[in-house]
N, C-alpha and C positions, 0 to 999 in steps of 0.2 A: 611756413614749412609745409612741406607737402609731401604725405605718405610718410611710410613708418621706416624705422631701421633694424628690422626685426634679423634680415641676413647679413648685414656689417656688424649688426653689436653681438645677438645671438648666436649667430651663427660662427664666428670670429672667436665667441669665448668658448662655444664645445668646442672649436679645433684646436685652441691650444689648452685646455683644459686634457685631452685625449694623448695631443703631442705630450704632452709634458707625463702621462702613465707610460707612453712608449721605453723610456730613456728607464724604469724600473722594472719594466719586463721582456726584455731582451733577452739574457740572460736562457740558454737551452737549460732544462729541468725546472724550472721556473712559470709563474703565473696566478694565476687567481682560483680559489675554492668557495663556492656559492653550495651553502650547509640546504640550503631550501630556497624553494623558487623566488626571486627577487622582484619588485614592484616599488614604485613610486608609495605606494600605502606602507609597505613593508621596512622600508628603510634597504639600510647597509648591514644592519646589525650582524648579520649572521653569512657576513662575506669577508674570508680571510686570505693573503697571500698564501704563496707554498714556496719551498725549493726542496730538490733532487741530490739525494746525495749518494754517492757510491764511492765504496772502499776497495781494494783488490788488495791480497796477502800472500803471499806463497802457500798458503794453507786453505784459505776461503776467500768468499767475496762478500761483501753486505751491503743492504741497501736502505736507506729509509728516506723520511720527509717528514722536516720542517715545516709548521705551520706558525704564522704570523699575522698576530690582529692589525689594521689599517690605522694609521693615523687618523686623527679625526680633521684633520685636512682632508685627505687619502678618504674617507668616507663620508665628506659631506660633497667632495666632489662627484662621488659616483652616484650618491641622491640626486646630486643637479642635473644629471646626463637624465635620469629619468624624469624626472619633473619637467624638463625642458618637454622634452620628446613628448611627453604626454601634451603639456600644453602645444606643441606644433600641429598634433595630432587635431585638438582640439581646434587651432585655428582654422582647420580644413575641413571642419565639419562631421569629423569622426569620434565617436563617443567611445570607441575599443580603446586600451592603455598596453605599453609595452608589458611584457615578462620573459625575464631570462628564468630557466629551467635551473634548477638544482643540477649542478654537477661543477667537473674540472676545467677548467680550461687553461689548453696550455698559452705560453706568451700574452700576445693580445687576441684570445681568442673571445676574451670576453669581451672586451669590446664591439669586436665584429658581431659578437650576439645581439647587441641591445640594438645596432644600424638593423641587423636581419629582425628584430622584434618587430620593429618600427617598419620594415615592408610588408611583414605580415599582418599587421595589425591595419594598415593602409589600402594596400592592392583587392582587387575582387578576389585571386585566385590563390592565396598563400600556399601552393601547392609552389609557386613558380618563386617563392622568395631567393633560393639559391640561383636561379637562373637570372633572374635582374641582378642581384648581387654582383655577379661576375659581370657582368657590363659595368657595376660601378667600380668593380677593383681592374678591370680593364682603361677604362676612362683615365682613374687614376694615377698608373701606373704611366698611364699617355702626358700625362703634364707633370709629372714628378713627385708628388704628396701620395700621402699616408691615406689609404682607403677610406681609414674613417672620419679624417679632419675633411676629407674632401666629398665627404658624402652630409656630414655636420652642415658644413657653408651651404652646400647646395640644397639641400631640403629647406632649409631657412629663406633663402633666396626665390627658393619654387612660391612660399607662403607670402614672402614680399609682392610677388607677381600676381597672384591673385589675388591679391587687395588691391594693389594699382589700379586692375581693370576694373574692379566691384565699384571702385568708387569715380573710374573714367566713364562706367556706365551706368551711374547714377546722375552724375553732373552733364553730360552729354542730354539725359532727358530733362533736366530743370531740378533736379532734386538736391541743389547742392548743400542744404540743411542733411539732408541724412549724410552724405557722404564726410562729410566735418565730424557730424558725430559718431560715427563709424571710426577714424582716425585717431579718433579722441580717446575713445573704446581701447584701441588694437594698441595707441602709444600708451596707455595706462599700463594694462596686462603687461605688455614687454618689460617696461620699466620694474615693474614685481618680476616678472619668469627670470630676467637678467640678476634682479638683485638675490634672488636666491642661488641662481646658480654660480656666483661667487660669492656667496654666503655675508652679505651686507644688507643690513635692515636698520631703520628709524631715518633713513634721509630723508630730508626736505632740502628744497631750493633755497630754506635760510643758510642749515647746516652745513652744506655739503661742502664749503669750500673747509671749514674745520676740519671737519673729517677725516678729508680726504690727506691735507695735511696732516692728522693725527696719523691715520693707515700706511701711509709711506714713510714716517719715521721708523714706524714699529715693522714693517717687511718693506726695506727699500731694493726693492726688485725689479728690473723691466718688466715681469708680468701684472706687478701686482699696481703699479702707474698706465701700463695701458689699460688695467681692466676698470680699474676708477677714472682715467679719461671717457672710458668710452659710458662708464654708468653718466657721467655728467652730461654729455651727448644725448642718452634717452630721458633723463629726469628734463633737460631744456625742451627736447623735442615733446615730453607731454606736456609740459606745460603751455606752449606756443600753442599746441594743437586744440587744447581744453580751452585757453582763451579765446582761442579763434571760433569755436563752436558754439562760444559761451555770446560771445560778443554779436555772429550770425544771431543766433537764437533771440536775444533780446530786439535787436533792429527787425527781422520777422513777423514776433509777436505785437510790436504796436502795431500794425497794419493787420495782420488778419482776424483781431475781432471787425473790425470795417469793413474791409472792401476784399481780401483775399479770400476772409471763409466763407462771405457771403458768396462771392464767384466760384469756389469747389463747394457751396450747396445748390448752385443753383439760384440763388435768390437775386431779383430782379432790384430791389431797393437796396440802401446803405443803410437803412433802420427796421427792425424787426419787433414788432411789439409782441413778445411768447403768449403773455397774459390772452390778446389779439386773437393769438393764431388757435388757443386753444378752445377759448371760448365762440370763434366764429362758426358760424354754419353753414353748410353746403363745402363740397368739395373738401371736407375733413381728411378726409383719407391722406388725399394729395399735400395738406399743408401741414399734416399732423408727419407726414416722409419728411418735408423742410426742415421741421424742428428737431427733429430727431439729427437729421444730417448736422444740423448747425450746433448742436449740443456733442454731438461724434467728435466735431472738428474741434472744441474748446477745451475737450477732453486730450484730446491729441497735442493741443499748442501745451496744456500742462503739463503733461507726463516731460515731453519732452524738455519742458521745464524744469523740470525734478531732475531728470536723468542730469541736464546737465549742472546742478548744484551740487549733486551726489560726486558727479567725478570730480567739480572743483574742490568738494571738503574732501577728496581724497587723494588730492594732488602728491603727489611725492608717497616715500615707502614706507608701511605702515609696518610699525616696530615689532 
């Protein structure tokens, strides 16, 4: 397997995870009330629907509003929106997090906020977030989808793309150990950002065909069958990818204590006596830089050793 599925699986489950809020706030007078400004740290806690109600009489008119706590479906989905986005953010190198602003919003205007968090917290110029915006609800409008499902795919898709190339221009220079463990990396994390954002945890590759059966008896829904096909999809794709890195790494490592790390230290022989190099004399400086290189490099085949034991004892989603 090769590269990740971060904009089919991720990207696929903001959009219909966002579709499916459309179809309960439609409704004119209607939408969501954010009591204080909302964050991935913050929760949902203090995010409640609304609705609009107005009376006419022959005598007066009145008017009020209905407020309404969130399912806890309804509110762990809106934590997923953020969490997701954060970690998207995160795979691009950006340390900034979304935040929607305390206030009303009518329909799906909240929605639209958290897609506009997400350019401002991304772009140089957050001054310009409404005007990209409108390009994206343009775009959208051009192929028929909902602004924010089609901004959902597409930002996930942009994060597919640049790993593709990070790891086409790793392997183009010989480096194709790092680029494995890069994938290995990027399908782990997915498989967690996915499985929180449809609120599933404790899978393994033992479990998951149980599971997944136990979950569609208890919601047997078209959403709730494509969203466990597609978690089974990332849970295979980390695991292929970790053993494939795992599996590079070990055939590596018997060669480059011999002849690879001697050739990235420089060293002219296959045998290196340290003991040798440190007790000889003349030209110290010079072979005291070898030893040092060829200890750098040992240090490097371990770590990257570790790293990949780490990912293997973390294979699948931790409960």
């Amino acid at each position: 397997v090769v590269g990740t599925l971060v904009g089919a699986v991720i990207g696929s489950a903001l959009g219909s995870l966002i579709g499916g809020a459309f179809g309960k706030t439609k409704t004119t007078g209607s939408g969501i009330q954010a009591w204080s400004d909302i964050t991935t740290e913050s929760g949902a806690g203090a995010v409640q629907s609304y609705v609009d109600f107005k009376k006419k009489s022959w005598f007066k008119s009145s008017s009020w509003t209905n407020y309404y706590g969130l399912s806890e479906k309804e509110q762990k989905a809106i934590e997923g929106m953020f969490e997701t986005y954060d970690y998207l953010l995160g795979q691009l190198g950006d340390l900034d997090t979304i935040v929607v602003s305390a206030g009303r919003y009518s329909g799906t205007e909240f929605y639209s906020a958290i897609d506009k968090s997400f350019i401002r917290a991304f772009v140089d110029n957050p001054a310009l977030t409404d005007t990209f915006y409108s390009a994206w609800t343009e775009y959208a409008s051009g192929i028929g989808k909902a602004v924010q499902e089609t901004f959902a795919t597409m930002v996930s898709g942009y994060v597919d793309y640049t790993r593709n190339y990070k790891t086409w221009m790793l392997e183009s220079s010989g480096d194709t150990l790092e680029s494995l463990r890069l994938q290995a990396e990027w399908a782990q994390g997915d498989l967690n950002a996915y499985s929180n954002l449809i609120g599933v945890s404790g899978v393994t590759i033992d479990n998951y065909l149980d599971m997944y059966s136990q979950a569609i008896k208890t919601t047997f829904t078209p959403e709730a069958i494509n969203n466990w096909q597609k978690l089974g999809d990332a849970l295979k794709n980390s695991t292929e990818l970790t053993k494939s890195y795992t599996d590079a790494l070990k055939e590596q490592s018997t060669y480059i204590p011999a002849d690879m790390m001697l050739q990235k230290t420089g060293a002219t022989t296959t045998a290196i006596d340290i003991k040798q190099l440190v007790n000889q004399q003349g030209a110290q400086t010079e072979q005291t830089a070898q030893l040092v290189a060829v200890l750098t490099e040992t240090v490097k085949v371990l770590k990257k050793q570790l790293t990949a034991t780490q990912i293997s004892n973390n294979q699948g989603i931790t409960a």
